[in-house]
C-alpha positions in Angstrom: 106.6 110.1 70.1 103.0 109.3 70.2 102.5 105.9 69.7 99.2 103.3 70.2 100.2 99.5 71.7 97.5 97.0 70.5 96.9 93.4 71.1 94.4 90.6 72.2 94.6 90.1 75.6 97.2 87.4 77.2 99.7 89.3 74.4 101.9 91.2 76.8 101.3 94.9 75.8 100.7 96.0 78.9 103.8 94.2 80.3 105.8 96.4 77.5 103.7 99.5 77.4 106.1 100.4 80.8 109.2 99.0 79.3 108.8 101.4 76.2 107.6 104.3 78.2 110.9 104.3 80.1 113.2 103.7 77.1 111.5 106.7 75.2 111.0 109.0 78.4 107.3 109.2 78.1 104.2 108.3 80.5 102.0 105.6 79.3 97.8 104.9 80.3 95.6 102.1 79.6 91.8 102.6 79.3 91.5 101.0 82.5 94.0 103.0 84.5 91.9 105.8 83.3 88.3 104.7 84.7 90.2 104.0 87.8 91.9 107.2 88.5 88.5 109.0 87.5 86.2 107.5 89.5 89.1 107.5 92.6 88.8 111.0 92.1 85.5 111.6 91.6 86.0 113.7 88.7 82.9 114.9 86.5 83.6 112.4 83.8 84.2 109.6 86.6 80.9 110.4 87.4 79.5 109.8 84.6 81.2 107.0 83.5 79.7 105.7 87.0 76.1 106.3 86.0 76.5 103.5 83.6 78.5 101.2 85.3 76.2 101.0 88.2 73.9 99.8 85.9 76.3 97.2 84.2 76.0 99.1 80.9 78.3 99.8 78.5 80.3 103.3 79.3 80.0 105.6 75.6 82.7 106.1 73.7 82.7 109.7 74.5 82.8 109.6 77.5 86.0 107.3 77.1 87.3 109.1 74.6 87.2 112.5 77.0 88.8 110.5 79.7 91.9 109.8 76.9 91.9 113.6 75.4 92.3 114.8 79.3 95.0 113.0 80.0 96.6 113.6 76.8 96.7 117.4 76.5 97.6 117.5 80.4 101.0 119.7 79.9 103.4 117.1 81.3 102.5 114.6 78.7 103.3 117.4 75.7 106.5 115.6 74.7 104.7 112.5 74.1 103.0 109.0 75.3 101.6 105.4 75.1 98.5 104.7 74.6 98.0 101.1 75.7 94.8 98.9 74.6 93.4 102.3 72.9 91.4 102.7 70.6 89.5 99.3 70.7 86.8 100.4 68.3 87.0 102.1 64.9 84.5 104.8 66.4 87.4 105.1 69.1 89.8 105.5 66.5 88.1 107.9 64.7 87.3 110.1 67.3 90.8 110.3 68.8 92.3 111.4 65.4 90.0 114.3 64.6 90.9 115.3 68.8 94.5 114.6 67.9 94.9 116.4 64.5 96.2 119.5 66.3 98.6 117.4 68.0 100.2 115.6 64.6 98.5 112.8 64.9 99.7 109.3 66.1 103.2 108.5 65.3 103.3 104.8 65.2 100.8 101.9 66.4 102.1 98.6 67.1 100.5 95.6 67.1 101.1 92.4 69.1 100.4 89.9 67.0 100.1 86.1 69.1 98.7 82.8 67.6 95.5 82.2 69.0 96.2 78.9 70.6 99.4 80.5 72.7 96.9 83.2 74.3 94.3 80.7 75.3 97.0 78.5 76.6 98.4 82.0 78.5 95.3 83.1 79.9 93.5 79.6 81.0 96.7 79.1 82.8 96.2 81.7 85.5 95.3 80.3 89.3 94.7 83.0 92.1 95.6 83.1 95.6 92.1 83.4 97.5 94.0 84.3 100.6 96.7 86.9 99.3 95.5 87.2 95.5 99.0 86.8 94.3 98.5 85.5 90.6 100.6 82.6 89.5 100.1 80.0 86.4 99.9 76.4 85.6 103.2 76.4 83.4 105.3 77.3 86.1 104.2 75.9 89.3 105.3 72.6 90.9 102.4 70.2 90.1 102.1 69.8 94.2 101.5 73.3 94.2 98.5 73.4 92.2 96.3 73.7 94.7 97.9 75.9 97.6 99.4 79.2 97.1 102.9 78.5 97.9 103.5 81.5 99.9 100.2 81.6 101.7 99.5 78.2 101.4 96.0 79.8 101.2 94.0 77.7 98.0 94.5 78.3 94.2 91.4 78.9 92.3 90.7 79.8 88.9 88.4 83.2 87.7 85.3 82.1 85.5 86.9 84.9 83.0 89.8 82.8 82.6 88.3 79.6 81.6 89.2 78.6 78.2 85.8 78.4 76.8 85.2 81.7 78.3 88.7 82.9 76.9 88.3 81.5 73.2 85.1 84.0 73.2 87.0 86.8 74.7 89.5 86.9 71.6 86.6 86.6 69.2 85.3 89.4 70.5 88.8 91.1 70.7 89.0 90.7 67.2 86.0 91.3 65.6 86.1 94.5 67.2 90.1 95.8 66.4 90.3 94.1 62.6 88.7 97.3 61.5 91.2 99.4 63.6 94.0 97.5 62.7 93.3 98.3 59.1 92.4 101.8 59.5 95.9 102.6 60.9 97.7 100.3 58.3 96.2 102.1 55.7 97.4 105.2 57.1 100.9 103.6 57.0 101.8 104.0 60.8 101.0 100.4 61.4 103.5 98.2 62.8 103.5 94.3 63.5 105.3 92.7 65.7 105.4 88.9 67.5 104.2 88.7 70.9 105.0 85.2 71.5 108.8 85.9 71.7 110.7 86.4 74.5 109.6 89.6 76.7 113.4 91.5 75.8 113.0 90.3 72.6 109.5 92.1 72.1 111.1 94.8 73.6 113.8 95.2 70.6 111.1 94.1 68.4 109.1 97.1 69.4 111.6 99.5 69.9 112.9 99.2 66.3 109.5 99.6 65.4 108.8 103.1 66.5 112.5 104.0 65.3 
């Protein structure tokens, strides 16, 4: 199987993207495990995905999409994988099925589909350790323990990138970008929707029946 996991951020694909991997014996990557294990490495395309990061710009999309092609035709991912959060653009998209038409193509994309107002309220919530980093959130801490990281007792604090006005625009974003993805793979038929706001084993049969 060959399968794409999309959703907004705060919608638990890459809480799943593991979960899935295991159940269908395959190795999943997210875009972001990718940059890290490139520029780690040092490898040519790390380096020049480097160029541009140095200078806070935008990394190309062919550069991205190389790092994804790589990693896919390595021969211990030949029976299959997970692509998680990718493609984010139709470019993306478009690019990774004319690399992938050798390959049969992507089996199945699933979508993660959450209400709005249950991301902001997911993300917004998230405090930080300054002291060990652990992450914990609003929801489920003792309201004494809002302030002091309760293993550390080191102080909470909260990332500018998680503020909810700062959130709200991050989903806009999110979406304006994937709506065309989202469609280009439903028209293709290999789309599949699923609710992220249920439990996380629920999602999990959710999305395995999915790919079945």
């Amino acid at each position: 199987m060959k399968v794409i996991l999309m959703g907004p951020p705060g919608s638990g694909k890459g809480t799943q993207a593991s979960k899935l991997a295991s159940a269908i014996s395959v190795d999943s990557i997210s875009s972001g495990d990718l940059f890290r294990s490139n520029l780690s490495n040092n490898t040519d395309l790390g380096i020049q995905a480097k160029k541009f990061m140095d200078k806070g710009e935008y990394v190309p999309d062919d550069i991205t999409i190389n790092m994804v092609i790589s990693w896919i035709e390595d021969p211990a991912h030949d029976k299959g994988f997970i692509l998680d959060g990718f493609p984010r653009t139709l470019a993306q998209a478009e690019a990774l099925e004319n690399k992938m038409i050798h390959k049969g193509g992507i089996d199945r994309v699933i979508f993660f589909n959450v209400e709005e107002s249950i991301l902001v309220e997911r993300l917004s919530g998230r405090l930080i350790c300054t002291e060990c980093q652990k992450p914990y959130h609003k929801l489920f801490l003792p309201p004494l323990m809002l302030k002091s990281c309760p293993d550390c007792e080191g102080s909470l604090y909260q990332r500018d990138d998680d503020k909810e006005d700062v959130v709200v625009n991050r989903l806009k974003v999110y979406l304006s970008e994937t709506e065309p993805v989202i469609e280009y793979y439903r028209n293709q038929g290999i789309l599949r929707e699923i609710d992220g706001a249920l439990s996380i084993d629920d999602v999990s049969k959710s999305m395995e029946n999915a790919i079945r």
